[in-house]
N, C-alpha and C positions, 0 to 999 in steps of 0.2 A: 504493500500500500504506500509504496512512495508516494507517488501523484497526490495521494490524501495528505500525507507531511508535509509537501514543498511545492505542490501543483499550483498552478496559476488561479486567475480568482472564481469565487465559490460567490453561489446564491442564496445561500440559507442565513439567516443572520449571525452577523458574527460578532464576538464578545471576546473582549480584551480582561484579563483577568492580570490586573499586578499582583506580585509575589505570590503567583498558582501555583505555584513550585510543591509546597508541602504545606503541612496541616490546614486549616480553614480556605485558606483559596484553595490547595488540591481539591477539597470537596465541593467548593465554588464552580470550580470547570468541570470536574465528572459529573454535578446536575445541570449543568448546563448544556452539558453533552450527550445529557440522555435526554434530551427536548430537541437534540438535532442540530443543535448550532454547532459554528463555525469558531474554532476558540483557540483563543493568542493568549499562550501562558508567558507572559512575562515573569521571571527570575534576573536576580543579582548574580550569586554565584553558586549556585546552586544545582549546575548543570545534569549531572547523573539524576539527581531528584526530579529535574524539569520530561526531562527525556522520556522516565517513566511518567509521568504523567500526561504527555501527548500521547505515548502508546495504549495509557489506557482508557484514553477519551476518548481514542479510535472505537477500542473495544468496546465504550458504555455507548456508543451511539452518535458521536461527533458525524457530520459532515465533512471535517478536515480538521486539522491540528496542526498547529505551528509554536515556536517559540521562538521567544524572543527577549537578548539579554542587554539588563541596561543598570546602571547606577542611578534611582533615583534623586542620592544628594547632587549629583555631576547634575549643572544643569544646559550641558550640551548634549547631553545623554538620553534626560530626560524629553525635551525639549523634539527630538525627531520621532518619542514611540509613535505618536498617532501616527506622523507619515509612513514609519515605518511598516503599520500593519495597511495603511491604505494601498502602498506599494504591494504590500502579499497578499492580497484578498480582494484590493478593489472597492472596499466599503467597511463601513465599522459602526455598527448601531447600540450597543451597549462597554461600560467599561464600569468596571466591578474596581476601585480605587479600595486596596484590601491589601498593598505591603504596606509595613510598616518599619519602624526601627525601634527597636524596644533595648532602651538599655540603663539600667540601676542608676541613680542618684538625687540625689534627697538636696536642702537647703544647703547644708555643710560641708557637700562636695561639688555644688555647682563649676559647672565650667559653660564657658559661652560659646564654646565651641562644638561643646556635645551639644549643649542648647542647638546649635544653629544648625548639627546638622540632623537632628529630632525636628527642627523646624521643615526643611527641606525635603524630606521625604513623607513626614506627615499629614504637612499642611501644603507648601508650595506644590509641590508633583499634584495632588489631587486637584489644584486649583486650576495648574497651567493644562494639563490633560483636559479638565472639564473645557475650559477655554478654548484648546487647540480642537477638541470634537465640534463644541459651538460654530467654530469658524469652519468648518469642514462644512457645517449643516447649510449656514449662513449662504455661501459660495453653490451650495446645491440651489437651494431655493433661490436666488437671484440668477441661475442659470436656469431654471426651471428644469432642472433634471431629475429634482423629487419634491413633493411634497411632503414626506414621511418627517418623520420628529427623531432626534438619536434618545439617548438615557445613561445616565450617570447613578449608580450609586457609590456611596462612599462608607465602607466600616469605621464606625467609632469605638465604643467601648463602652460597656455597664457602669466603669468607673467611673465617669463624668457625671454620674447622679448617684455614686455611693465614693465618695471621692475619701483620699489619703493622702498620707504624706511622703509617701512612696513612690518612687517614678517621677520625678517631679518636670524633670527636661517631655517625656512622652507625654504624659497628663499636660502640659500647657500647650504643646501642639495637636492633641485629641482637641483639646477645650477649642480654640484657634478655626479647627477646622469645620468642629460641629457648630460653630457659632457660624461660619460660611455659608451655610449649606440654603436656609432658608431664601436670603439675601442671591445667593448665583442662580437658585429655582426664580427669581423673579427676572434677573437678570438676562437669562437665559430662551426662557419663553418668548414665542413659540417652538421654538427651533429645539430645546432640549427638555427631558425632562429629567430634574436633578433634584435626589433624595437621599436619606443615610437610614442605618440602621447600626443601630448601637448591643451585637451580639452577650447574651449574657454570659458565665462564664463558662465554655465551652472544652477545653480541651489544658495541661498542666501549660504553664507558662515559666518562663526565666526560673529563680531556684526555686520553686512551688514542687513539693513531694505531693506523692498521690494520700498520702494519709492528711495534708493539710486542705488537697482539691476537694476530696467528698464529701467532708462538710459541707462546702462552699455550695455545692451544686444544691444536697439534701436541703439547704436554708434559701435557694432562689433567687440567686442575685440574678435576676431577670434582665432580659432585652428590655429595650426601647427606641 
């Protein structure tokens, strides 16, 4: 099934899926793929991971499967994904904004650096991506080539309404982006439709054992 990995473009709708590589976006593209789309796993560096999971999006019912790797913080990196999947497919109607950069520190070890580049991947990439599909859309509709509308979701986190004092660089660029979200749906319209979901807690995280996660779950720190 080469042609399905690397074939020229496809009609079925296709979805862009950042950091699909493993845990929560893996499952992000396998149900996407068992509805038939067309699905651009974006990965960092994660490539053996990405791989299996184009092959087995094949397998769950995908259309085609491609990947595609990039450095969120980099932002000439970020900055070509959208072309990049239009060059491989021809079109792009959903994008699943779902990597992230998750990494430890609190008040006392701030640095602005980790800051900036928690900012960059959590917030800026969702924003510029949202933008560059808009203008994708923008450019259809004043060519009259579509009238159809594209869709953005973007992953937040449970912990923006059960907040701590932990993670404090991730949590200000979750907070950043979920504050976005409303304001680019307005911005956006008609041409996109742009929404978040805020997963509850789903699968172990950073140094999280499984004897501290099932509590967590049996007590319901719910989506929103």
């Amino acid at each position: 099934n080469e042609s399905k990995r690397h074939g020229a473009r496809v009609m079925s709708r296709v979805s862009l899926v950042t950091g699909g590589a493993q845990r929560l976006g893996r499952e992000i593209c396998l149900g996407l793929a068992g509805r038939g789309d067309t699905v651009v796993i974006h990965y960092k560096g994660s490539d053996k991971a990405a791989a299996r999971t184009r092959d087995d999006c094949l397998a769950a019912g995908a259309a085609a499967a491609f990947i595609l790797q990039a450095d969120l913080a980099d932002t000439a990196q970020r900055t070509g994904l959208v072309e990049a999947v239009l060059r491989l497919t021809g079109e792009l109607h959903l994008i699943v904004n779902n990597a992230s950069m998750f990494e430890y520190d609190n008040a006392h070890n701030f640095e602005p650096a980790r800051f900036e580049q928690h900012l960059q991947t959590n917030y800026t990439a969702p924003v510029e991506l949202t933008m560059a599909l808009h203008r994708h859309y923008l450019e259809q509709h004043s060519q009259a080539a579509s009238t159809r509308s594209g869709h953005v979701v973007t992953l937040l986190d449970q912990k923006l309404e059960n907040l701590n004092i932990d993670y404090l660089s991730y949590t200000l660029a979750k907070l950043s982006s979920g504050a976005s979200i409303r304001y680019l749906a307005q911005c956006c319209a008609p041409y996109l439709r742009v929404n978040a979901i805020g997963p509850g807690v789903t699968l172990v995280s950073g140094d999280m054992t499984p004897a501290e996660f099932d509590p967590l779950v049996l007590k319901g720190h719910d989506a929103f």
